[in-house]
Legacy VTK file of the C-alpha trace (Angstrom):
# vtk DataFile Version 3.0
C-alpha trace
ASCII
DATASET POLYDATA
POINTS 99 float
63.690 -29.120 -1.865
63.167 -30.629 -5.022
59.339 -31.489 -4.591
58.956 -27.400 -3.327
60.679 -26.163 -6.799
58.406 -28.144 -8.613
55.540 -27.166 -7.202
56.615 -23.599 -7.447
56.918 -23.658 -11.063
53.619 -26.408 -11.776
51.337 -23.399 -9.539
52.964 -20.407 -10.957
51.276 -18.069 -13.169
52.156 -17.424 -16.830
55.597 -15.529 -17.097
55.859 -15.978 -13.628
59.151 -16.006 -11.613
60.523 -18.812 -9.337
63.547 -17.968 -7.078
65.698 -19.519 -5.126
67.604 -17.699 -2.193
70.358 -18.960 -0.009
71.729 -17.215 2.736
73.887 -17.625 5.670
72.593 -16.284 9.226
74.401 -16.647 12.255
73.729 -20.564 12.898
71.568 -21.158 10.309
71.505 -21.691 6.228
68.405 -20.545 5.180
66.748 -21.288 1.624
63.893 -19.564 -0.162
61.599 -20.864 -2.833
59.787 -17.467 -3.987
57.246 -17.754 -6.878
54.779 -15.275 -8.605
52.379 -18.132 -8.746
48.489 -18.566 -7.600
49.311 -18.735 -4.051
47.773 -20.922 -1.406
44.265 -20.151 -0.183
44.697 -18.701 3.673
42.224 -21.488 4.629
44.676 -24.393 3.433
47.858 -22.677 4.841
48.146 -24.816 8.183
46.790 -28.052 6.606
49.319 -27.754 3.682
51.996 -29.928 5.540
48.870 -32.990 6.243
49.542 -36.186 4.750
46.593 -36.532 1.833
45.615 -33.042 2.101
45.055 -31.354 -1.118
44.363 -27.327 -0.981
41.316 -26.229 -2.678
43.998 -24.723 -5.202
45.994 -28.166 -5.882
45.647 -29.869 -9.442
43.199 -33.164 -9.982
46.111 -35.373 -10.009
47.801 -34.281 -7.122
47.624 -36.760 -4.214
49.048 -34.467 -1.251
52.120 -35.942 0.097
54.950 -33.834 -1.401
54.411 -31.423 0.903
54.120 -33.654 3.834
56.942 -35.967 2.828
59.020 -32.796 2.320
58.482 -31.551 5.413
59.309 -34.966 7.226
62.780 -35.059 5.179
63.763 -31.144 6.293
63.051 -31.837 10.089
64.277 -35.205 10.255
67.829 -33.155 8.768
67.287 -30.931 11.573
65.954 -28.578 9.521
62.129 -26.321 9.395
60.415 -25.148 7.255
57.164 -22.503 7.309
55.542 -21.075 4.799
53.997 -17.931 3.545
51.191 -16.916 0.733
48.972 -14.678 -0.790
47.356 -14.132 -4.350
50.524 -12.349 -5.511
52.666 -15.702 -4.703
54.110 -17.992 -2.442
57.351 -18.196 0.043
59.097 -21.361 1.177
61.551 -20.888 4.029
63.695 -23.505 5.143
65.918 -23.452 8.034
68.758 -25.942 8.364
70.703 -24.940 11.649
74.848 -25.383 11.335
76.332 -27.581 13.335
LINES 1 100
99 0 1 2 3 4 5 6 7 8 9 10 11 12 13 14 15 16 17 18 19 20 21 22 23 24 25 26 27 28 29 30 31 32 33 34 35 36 37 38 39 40 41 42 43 44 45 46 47 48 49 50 51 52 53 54 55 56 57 58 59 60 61 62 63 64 65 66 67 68 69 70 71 72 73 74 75 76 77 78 79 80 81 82 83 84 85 86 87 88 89 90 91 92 93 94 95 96 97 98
C-alpha cells in the first residue's frame, strides 16, 4: 500500500489530489488510491504488474518492481488488486476479503 501512495503522489500532477478510500462491502475491505496524476498509458496497463517493466510514463530511475512486489504482497494476504487509468488520473483498488 505504501509503494502505491508513493507512486500516486511521485506521478501526480501539480496541485494534484491523492486519496485514499476505505470501505466495507459485504465480505470484503476495499481500499482506493485515487490521484489526479499523469495516468498510465492504456498500452502499459496490463504489463504494469511485470517484474522490470517500466511504463513508457515511469521516471529514469525507476526500476519496475514496486508494482510487481506490491502486487505479490496483496495476493499472497489474500487480497487483489486491479487497476484503472486515464489522462485525468489513476485508480488503485484493492480487495482484501474478511475472513
Amino acid at each position: 500500500l505504501t509503494n502505491i501512495i508513493q507512486n500516486a503522489i511521485k506521478y501526480n500532477k501539480v496541485d494534484g489530489n491523492v486519496s485514499v478510500i476505505i470501505n466495507e462491502e459485504d465480505d470484503k475491505a476495499i481500499i482506493k488510491v485515487i490521484d489526479t496524476g499523469i495516468g498510465i498509458l492504456e498500452k502499459d496497463i496490463d504489463k504494469i504488474f511485470e517484474r522490470f517493466y517500466k511504463g513508457e510514463n515511469a521516471s529514469k530511475d525507476s526500476v519496475g518492481i514496486g508494482l510487481a512486489l506490491s502486487k505479490t504482497i496483496i495476493e499472497e494476504d489474500n487480497g487483489h488488486i486491479n487497476v484503472t487509468s486515464d489522462e485525468s488520473g489513476t485508480l488503485f483498488e484493492i480487495k482484501y476479503f474478511i475472513l
